[in-house]
VOSE-279977 format. One record per residue (C-alpha): x, y, z; residue in three letters. Coordinates in steps of 0.5 Angstrom, whole numbers, plus 2048, in hexadecimal, padded with zeros to 3 digits. Layout:
BEGIN
XYZAla
...
***
This chain:
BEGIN
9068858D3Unk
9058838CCUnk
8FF87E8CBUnk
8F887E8C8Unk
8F28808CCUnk
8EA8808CCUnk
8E88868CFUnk
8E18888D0Unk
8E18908CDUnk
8DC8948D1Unk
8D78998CDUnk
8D98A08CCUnk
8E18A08CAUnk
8E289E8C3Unk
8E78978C2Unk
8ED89C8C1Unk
8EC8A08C7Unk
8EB8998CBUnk
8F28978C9Unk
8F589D8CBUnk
8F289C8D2Unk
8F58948D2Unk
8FC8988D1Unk
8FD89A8D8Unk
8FD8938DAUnk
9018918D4Unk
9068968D3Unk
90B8978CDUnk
9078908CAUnk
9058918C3Unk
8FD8908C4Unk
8F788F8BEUnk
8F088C8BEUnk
8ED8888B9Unk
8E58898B7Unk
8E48918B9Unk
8DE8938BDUnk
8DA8998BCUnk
8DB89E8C2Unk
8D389C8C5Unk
8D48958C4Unk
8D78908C9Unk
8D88898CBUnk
8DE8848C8Unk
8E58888C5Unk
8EB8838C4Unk
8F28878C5Unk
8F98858C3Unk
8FE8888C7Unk
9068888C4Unk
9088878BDUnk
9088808BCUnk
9008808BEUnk
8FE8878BAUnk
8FF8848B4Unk
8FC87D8B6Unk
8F58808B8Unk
8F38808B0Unk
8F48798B0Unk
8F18778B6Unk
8EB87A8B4Unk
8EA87A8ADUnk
8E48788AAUnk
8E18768B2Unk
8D98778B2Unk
8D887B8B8Unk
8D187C8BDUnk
8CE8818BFUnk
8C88848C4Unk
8C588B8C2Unk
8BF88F8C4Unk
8BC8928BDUnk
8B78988BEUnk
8B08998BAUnk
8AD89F8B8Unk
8B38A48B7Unk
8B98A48B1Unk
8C08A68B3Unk
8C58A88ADUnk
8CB8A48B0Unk
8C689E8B1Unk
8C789E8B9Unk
8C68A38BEUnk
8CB8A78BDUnk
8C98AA8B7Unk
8C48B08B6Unk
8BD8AC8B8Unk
8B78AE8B4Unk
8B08AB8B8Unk
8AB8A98B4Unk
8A38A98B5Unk
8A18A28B6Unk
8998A18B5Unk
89989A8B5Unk
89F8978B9Unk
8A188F8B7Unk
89E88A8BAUnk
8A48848BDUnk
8A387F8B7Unk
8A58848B2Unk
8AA8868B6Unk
8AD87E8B5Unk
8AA87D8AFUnk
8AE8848ACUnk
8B48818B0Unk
8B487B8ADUnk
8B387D8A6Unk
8B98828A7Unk
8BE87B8A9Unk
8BD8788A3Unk
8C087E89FUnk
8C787D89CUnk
8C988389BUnk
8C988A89FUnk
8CB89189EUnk
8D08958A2Unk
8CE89B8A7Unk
8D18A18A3Unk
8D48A28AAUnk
8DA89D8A9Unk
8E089C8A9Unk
8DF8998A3Unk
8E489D89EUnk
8E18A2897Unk
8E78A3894Unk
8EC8A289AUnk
8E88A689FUnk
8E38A38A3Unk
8DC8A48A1Unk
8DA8A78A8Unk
8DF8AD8A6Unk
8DB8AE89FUnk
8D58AD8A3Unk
8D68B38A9Unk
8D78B78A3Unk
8D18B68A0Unk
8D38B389AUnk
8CD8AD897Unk
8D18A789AUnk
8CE8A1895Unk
8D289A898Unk
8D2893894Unk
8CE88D896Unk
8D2888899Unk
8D188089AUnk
8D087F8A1Unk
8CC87A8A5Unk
8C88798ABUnk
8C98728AFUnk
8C48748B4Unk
8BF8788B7Unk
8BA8788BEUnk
8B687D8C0Unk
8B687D8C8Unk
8B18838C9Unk
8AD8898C6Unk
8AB88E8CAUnk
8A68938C9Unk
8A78998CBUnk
8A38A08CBUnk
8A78A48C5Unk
8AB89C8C3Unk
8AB8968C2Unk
8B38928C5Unk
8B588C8C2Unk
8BA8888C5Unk
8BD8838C1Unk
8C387E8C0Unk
8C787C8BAUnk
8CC8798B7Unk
8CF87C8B1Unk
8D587B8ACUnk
8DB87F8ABUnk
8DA8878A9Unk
8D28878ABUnk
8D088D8ADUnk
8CA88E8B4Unk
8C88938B2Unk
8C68928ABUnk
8C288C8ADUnk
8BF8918B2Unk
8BE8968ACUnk
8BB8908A8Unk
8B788E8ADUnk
8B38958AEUnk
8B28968A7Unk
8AF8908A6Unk
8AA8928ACUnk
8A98998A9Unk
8AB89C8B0Unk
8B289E8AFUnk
8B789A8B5Unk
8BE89B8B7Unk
8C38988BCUnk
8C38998C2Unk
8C78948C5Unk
8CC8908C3Unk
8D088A8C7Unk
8D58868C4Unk
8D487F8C6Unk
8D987A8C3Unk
8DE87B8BDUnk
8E08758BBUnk
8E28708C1Unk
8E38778C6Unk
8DD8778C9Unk
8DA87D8CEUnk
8DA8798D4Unk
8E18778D4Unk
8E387F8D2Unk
8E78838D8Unk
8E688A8DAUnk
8EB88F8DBUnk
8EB88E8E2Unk
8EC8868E2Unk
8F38878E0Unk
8F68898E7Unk
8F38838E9Unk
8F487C8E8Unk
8F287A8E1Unk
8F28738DCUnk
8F78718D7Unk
8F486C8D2Unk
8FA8688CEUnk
8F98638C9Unk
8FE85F8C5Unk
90085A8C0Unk
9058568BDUnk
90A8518C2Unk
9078538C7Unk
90484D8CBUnk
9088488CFUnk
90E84C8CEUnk
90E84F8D5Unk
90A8548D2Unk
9048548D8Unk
9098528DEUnk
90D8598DBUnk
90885E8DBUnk
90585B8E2Unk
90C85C8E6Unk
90C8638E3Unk
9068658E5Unk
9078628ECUnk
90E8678ECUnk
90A86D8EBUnk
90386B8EFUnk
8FF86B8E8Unk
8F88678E9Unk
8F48648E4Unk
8F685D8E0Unk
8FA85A8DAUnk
8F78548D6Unk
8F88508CFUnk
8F28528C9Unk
8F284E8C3Unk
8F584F8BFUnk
8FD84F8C1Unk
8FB8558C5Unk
8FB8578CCUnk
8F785D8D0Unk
8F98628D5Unk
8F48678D9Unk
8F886B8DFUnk
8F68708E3Unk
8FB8758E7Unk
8FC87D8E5Unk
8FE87F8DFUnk
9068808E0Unk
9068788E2Unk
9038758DDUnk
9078798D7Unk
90C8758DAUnk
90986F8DAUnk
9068708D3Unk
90E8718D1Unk
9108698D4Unk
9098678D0Unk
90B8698CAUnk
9128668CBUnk
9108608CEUnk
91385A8CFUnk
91A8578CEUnk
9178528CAUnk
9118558C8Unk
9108588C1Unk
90B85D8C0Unk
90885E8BAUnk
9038638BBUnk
9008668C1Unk
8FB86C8C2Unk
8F986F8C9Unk
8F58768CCUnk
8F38798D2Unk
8EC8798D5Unk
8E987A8DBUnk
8EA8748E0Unk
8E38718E0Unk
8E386A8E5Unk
8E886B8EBUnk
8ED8658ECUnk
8F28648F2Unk
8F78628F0Unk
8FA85F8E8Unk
8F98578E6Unk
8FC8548E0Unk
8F58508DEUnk
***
């Protein structure tokens, strides 16, 4: 069924490997993801599934500002800035204490520039730096303009051969974790790396909202919303009777401006029809723009109201 999803990418698989399992559900429908996650990374994916959502993935998400909850090591270097790199540990005689780890944390924020990891996608003559770097080449990436809107230190724990930080961010587009993580133990003098990753927001698309795999054969939630003539023109009453043929619960209501919202919940195969007479509308409707995606389903309704 061709749509946009949030979905939750467990750790391990990379973001294409990811996709390929969404193909036993979705069959022959070209599919695609916007934003890719390294393989240990978890958290907030958005997939469009069908060609007329692949290619709207890029405008959906450009320039979106995304949100994350790391775990960041002291006291080792790795070389991809993550555990997955060859780790080296260091001899710490002196571990720091909690305030220079906010005070470190703090400065490393107000920076307006930060250099890639050489393991990235990011391409050197047309090939990613990550393959330069695997095959031992002295891999030099540019600075780049970006921007921290948001940090919060939520715990540090000192540990016998370690120190975890526990740390949330929000970040602009093309911020790289790992560099702020390798940033952080260079300015401790401990060497850090990145232990965990997880995705907690791009844009709207939140984590708490994402579906698991698991979650698609059951019932899960359509958001719609569109805009144009489509209050008093029998746009509500429509969407109420279709919902009601189909047993589609959740609600229909007007938004300002000259906009209406529908949330439905049913089995994916339902509400790809019920998508289909949303988008067409009303005889007297005239859409002018809509958008929609599928998300887990968080409140229960018992039945469809038009609000």
């Amino acid at each position: 069924m061709p749509g946009l999803f949030v979905f939750n990418k467990p750790p391990g698989p990379s973001s294409a490997a990811f996709l390929n399992s969404l193909k036993k559900h979705f069959g022959k429908e070209p599919i695609g993801h916007g934003g890719t996650l390294d393989p240990f990374a978890e958290g907030v994916l958005v997939v469009g599934v069908g060609r007329r959502y692949t290619r709207m993935l890029s405008a959906v998400l450009k320039e979106h500002d995304k949100e994350y909850r790391a775990v960041i090591l002291l006291g080792a270097d790795s070389d991809t800035y993550d555990k997955t790199g060859t780790i080296t540990t260091r001899a710490i005689s002196q571990w720091p204490g909690d305030a220079e780890i906010e005070n470190a944390v703090t400065e490393i924020a107000q920076r307006t520039t930060q250099v890639p990891p050489s393991y990235s996608a990011i391409k050197i003559e047309g090939v990613p730096a990550y393959i330069h770097a695997r095959r031992g080449k002295d891999v030099k990436l540019k600075e780049r303009p970006v921007k921290i809107h948001r940090t919060k230190v939520t715990s540090i724990k000192h540990r016998a051969d370690d120190m975890a930080i526990e740390i949330e961010l929000g970040v602009s587009p093309g911020f790289y974790v790992r560099s702020f993580a390798h940033e952080v133990g260079d300015m401790l003098k401990t060497g850090a790396y990145l232990e965990r990753l997880i995705r907690t927001k791009v844009g709207r698309f939140t984590l708490e909202e994402a579906l698991e795999y698991k979650d698609l054969d059951g019932v899960v939630e359509l958001y719609f919303r569109a805009s144009g003539a489509v209050q008093d023109v029998g746009y509500r009453y429509f969407t109420l009777k279709n919902a009601q043929n189909w047993a589609i619960t959740g609600f229909v209501r007007n938004i300002s401006p000259s906009s209406v919202e529908v949330v439905g919940q049913a089995k994916t195969a339902v509400l790809e029809r019920f998508l289909d007479v949303l988008e067409k509308g009303s005889e007297s409707a005239q859409i002018a723009n809509s958008f929609s995606y599928f998300r887990k389903a968080a409140d229960t309704y018992q039945d469809f109201t038009a609000e």
